[in-house]
N, C-alpha and C positions, 0 to 999 in steps of 0.2 A: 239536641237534634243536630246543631252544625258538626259536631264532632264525628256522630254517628255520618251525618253529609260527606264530610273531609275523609272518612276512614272507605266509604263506596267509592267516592273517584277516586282514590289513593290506588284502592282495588283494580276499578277500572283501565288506568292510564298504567299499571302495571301488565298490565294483561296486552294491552295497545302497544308498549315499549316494547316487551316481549316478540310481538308479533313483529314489528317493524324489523330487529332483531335477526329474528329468524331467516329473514328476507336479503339481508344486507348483504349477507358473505357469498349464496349463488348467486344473487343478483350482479354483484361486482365482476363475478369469473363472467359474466355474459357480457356487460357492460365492457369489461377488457377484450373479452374475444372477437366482440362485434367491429368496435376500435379499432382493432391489430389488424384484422379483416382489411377493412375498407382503407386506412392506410397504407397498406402493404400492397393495394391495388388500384389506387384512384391517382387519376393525372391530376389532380390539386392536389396545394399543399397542406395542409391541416394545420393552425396553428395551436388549436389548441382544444381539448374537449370536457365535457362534464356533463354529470348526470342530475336530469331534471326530472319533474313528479314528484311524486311524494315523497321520494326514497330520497333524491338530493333535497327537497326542503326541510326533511325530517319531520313529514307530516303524515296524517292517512287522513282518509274520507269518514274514520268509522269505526266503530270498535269491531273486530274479528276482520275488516275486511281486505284483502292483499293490496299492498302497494303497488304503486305504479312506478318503471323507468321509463325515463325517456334519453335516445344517446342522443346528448345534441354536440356537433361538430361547428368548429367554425373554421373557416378557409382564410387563407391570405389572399386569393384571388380575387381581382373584383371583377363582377358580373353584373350584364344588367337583369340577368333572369335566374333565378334559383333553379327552374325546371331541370336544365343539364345535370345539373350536380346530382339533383336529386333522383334523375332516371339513373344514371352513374351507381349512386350507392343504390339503386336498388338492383339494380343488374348484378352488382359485384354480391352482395348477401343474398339474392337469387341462385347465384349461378356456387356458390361458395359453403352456402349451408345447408343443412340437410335438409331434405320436406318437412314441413310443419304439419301438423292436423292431421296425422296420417287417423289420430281416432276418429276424426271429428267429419273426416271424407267419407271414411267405413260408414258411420254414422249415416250421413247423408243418402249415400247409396243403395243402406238396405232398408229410409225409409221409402224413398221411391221405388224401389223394387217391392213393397208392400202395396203401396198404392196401386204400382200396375198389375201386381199377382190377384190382387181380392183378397176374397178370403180362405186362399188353399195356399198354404205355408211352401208345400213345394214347390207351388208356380212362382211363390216369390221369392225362393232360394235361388231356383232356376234362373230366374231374369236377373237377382243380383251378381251372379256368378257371368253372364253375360254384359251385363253392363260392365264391373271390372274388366274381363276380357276382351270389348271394345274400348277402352278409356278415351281413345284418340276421337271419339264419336260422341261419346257421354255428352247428355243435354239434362240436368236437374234444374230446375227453375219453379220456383214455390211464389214467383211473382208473377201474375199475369199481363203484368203493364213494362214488365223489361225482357227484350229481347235481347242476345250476345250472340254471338259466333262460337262455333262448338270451338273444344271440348269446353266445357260449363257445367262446375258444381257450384251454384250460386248457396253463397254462408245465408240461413233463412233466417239469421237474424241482423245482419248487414248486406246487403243486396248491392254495396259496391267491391264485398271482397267475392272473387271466384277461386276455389278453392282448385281448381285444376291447372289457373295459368304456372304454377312452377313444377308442375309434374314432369319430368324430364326421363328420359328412354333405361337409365338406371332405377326411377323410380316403379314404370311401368314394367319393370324386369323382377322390381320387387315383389309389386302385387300378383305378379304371375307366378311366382316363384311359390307367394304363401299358399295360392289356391291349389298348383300340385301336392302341399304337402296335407293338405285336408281332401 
């Protein structure tokens, strides 16, 4: 029995390496880019950086299930408040990377435009193709007990990410751009 035991997690923990693996080498090109990013543009100085989660511990949470980075930077500067810094790199990877979730906004969009069409498929093509083309207006909110200031595609399953605030007038250029071509 231990044998047959040692020969399943042998199995296992090959299968977990594997994945970890697989993970390492685009994870790293992100890790660098994010890096390059923010030092290339931030008024601190960086002394030094590495990547944490599972991917710098060389761990996972799981068998099959994706690791996690985290960039963590550390500064020469000293401060009494992390806040600056931290609105800092987020402005700088805001304003520097491309939109994220472009599926996951689509997503969002055409289920509220489901909800407010009923049940006639046209009404709610029609009002999702509206909603894109007002985006500067867009109000999606799956939570009744939090209120935001438009535009607002509140994420329905974290209700402190809003999925509009990095939409920028190149991106709104995009979404208009796909809906003439359909």
């Amino acid at each position: 029995h231990s044998l047959r035991l040692k020969n399943d997690l042998m199995r296992l923990a090959a299968s977990e390496v594997e994945n970890l693996n697989a993970y390492a080498k685009p994870g790293r090109k992100i890790f660098d880019r994010v890096t390059k990013i923010i030092k290339n543009r931030t008024t601190y100085k960086i002394s030094r950086q590495t990547i944490a989660g599972s991917m710098g511990k060389k761990t996972s949470l799981g068998y099959d299930l994706e690791p996690d980075f985290d960039v963590v930077l550390f500064i020469y500067d000293k401060i009494s408040s992390l806040k600056p810094v931290v609105d800092q790199f987020y402005d700088i990877l805001l304003n520097n990377l491309p939109l994220q979730c472009r599926s996951s906004i689509i997503e969002l969009v055409a289920i509220q435009a489901a909800l407010e069409g009923g049940t006639n498929i046209l009404e709610a093509f029609r009002r999702f193709l509206q909603l894109i083309k007002d985006v500067d207006n867009i109000y999606i909110n799956f939570f009744d007990s939090v209120t935001r200031p438009r535009p607002l595609i509140l994420d329905a399953v974290n209700p402190f990410n809003n999925y509009a605030k990095p939409i920028k007038p190149i991106h709104k250029a995009y979404f208009h751009q796909s809906l003439k071509k359909h």
